[in-house]
C-alpha positions as CSV (number, residue, x, y, z in Angstrom):
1,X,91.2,107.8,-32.5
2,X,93.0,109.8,-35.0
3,X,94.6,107.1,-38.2
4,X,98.6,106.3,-37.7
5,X,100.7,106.7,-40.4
6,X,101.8,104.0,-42.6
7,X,105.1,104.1,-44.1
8,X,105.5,101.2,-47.2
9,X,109.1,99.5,-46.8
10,X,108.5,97.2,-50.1
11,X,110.3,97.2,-53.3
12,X,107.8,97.2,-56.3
13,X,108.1,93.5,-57.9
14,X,108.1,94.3,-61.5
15,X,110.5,93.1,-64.6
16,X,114.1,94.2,-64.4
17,X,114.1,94.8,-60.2
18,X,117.8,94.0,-59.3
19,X,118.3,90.2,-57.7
20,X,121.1,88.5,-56.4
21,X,123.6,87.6,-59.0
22,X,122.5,84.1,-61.3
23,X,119.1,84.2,-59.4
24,X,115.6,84.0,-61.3
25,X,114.7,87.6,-62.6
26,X,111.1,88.8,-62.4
27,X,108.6,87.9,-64.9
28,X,105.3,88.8,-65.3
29,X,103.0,86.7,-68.0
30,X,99.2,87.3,-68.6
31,X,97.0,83.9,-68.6
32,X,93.7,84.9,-69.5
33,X,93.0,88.8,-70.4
34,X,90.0,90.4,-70.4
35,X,88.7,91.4,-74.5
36,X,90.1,88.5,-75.2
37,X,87.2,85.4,-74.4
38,X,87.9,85.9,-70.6
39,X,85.5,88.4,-68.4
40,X,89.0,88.9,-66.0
41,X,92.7,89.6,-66.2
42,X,95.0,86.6,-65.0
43,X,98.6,86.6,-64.9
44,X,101.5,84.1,-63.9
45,X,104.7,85.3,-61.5
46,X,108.2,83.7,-62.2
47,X,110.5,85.2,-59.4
48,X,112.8,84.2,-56.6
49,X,112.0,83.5,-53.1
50,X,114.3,86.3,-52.2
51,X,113.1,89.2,-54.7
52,X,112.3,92.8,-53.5
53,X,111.7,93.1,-49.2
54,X,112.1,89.3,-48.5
55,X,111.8,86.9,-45.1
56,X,114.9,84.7,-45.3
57,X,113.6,81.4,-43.6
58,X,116.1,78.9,-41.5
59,X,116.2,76.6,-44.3
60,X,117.8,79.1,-46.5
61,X,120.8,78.9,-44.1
62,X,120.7,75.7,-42.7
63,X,119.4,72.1,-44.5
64,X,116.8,70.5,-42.8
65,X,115.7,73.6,-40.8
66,X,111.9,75.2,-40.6
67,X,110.8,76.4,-44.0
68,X,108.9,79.5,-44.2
69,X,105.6,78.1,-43.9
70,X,106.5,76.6,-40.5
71,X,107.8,79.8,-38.7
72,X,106.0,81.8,-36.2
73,X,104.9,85.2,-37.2
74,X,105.3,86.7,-33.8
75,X,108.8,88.2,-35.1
76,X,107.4,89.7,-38.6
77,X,104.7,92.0,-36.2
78,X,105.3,94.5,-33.6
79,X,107.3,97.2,-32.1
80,X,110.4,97.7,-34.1
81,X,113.3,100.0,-33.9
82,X,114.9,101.6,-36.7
83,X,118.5,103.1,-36.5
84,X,120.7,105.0,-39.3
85,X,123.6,102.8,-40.0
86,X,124.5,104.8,-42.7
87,X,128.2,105.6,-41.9
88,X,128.9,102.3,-40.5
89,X,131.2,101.1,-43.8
90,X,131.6,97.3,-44.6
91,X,130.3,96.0,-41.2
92,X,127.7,97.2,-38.8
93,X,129.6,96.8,-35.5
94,X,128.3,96.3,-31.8
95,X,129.5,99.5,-31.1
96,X,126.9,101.1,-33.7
97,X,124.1,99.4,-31.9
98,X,121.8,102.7,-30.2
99,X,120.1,101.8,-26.6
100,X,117.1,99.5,-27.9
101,X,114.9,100.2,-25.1
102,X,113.4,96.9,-24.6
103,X,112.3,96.6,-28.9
104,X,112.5,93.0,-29.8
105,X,112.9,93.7,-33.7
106,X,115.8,96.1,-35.5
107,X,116.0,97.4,-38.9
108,X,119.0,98.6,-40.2
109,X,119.1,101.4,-42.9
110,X,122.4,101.4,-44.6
111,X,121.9,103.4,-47.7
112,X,121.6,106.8,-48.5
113,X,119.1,106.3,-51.3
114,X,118.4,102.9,-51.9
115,X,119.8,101.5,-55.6
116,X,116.6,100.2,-57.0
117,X,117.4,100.5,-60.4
118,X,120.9,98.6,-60.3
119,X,122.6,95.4,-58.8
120,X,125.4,96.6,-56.2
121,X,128.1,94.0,-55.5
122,X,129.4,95.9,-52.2
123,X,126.6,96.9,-49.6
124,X,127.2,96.9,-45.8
125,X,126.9,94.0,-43.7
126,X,126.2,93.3,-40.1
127,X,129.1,91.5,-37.9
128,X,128.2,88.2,-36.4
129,X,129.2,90.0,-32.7
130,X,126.6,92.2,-33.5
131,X,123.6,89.4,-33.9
132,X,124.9,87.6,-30.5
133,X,124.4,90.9,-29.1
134,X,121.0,91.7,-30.3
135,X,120.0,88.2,-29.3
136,X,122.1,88.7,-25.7
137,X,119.0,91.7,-25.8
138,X,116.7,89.8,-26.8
139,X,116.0,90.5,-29.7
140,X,114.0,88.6,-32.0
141,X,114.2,89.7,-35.9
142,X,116.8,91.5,-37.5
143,X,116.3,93.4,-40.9
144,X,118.2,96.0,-43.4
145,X,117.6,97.4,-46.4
146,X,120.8,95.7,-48.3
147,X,120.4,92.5,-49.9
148,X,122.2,90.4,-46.9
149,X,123.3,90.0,-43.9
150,X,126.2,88.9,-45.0
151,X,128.6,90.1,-47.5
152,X,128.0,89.4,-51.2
153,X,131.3,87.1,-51.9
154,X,131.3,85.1,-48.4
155,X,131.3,81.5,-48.2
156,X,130.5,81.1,-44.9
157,X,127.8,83.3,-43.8
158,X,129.1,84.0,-40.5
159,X,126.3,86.4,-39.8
160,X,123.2,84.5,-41.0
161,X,124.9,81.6,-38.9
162,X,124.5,83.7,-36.1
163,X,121.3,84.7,-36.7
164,X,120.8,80.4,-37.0
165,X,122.0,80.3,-33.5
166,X,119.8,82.5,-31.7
167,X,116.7,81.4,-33.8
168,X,116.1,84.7,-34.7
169,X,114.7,86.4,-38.0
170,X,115.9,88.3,-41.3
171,X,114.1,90.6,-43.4
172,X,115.9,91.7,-46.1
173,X,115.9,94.3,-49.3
174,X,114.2,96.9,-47.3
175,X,113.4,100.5,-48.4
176,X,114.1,103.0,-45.3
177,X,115.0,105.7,-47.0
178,X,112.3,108.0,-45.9
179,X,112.2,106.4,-42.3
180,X,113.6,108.3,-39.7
181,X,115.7,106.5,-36.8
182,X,113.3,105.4,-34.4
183,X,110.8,103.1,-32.9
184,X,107.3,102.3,-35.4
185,X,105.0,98.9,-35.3
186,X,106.5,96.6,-38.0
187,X,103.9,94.3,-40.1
188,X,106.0,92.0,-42.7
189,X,104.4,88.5,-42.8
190,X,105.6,86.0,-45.2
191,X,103.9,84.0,-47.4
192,X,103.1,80.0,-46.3
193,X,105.2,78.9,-48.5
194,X,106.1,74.8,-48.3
195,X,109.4,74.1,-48.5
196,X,109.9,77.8,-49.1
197,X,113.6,79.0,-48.0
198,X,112.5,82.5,-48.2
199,X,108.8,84.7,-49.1
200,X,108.8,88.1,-51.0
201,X,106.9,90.7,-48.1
202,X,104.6,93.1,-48.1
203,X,106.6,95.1,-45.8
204,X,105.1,98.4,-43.5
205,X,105.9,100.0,-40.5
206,X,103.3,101.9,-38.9
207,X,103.2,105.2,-36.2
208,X,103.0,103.6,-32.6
209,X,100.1,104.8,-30.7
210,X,101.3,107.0,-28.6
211,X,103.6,108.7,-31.3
């Protein structure tokens, strides 16, 4: 059987990667290096639950909802589609929504080359008609490449309350820019985290078998 291609979606975590506004930046700290008493190299993180590719978890919407250790990870692996909403504007409408032929995940590439080396207040959302109707098809995780689902200076988070709604799933800070529109295998699984609202993600998508 010949190897599928593996396309990675992930931003690289390293100091100075753009987070949300007054959020924790990136830090990397060494513990114990090696030519110095220690026969290994051990380093400390300080980052946010939401840097780089990022699983949002209920809880980050919602008090008293699942954390992201308590989710299933049926939604974070499978067949995915991908679709270009690249000239969408503010909002992704229903109306931008292709024929989903039966995929139970979506990604959503909004830009044209993602900003990875800079913050960017204005990024495209997704409607809140749009989730009801991807969970009226049944789908079961939603993802983009922008930083939310919602728009950066809303209050009420119409979208990710949608999302609460249909108990669906949000992956976040994508990179798609070398993914074409179509269908792969998605493999994001969070971390267990414990009263975790959110979990950085390794984030792939993979050729489908019969590609």
């Amino acid at each position: 059987m010949a190897e599928r291609r593996i396309w990675d979606i992930s931003q690289r975590l390293r100091p100075g990667i753009p987070v949300w506004p007054g959020d924790t930046e990136f830090q990397q700290a060494g513990t114990w290096q090696m030519g110095e008493g220690s026969p290994v190299n051990v380093s400390a993180l300080t980052l946010s639950t939401h840097t780089g590719a990022h699983a949002d978890a209920p809880l980050h919407y919602a008090a008293g909802a699942p954390d992201i250790a308590s989710v299933t990870l049926e939604p974070y692996l499978g067949e995915c589609v991908v679709i270009d909403a690249r000239q969408c504007g503010d909002l992704i409408e229903p109306q931008h929504v292709v024929d989903l032929g039966g995929a139970r995940r979506v990604l959503f590439r909004s830009y044209e080359a993602f900003p990875d080396d800079r913050w960017e207040e204005l990024h495209t959302a997704i409607a809140p008609a749009t989730i009801r109707a991807l969970a009226d098809a049944g789908v079961i995780l939603v993802g983009m490449d922008g930083p939310s689902l919602d728009p950066q200076d809303s209050k009420t988070m119409d979208a990710h309350m949608a999302v609460l709604a249909a108990d669906m799933r949000v992956l976040e800070g994508l990179v798609l820019d070398d993914i074409a529109p179509g269908r792969y295998e998605l493999i994001a699984l969070p971390l267990p985290i414990v009263g975790g609202d959110a979990s950085p993600v390794r984030a792939v998508l993979r050729e489908l078998p019969d590609a």
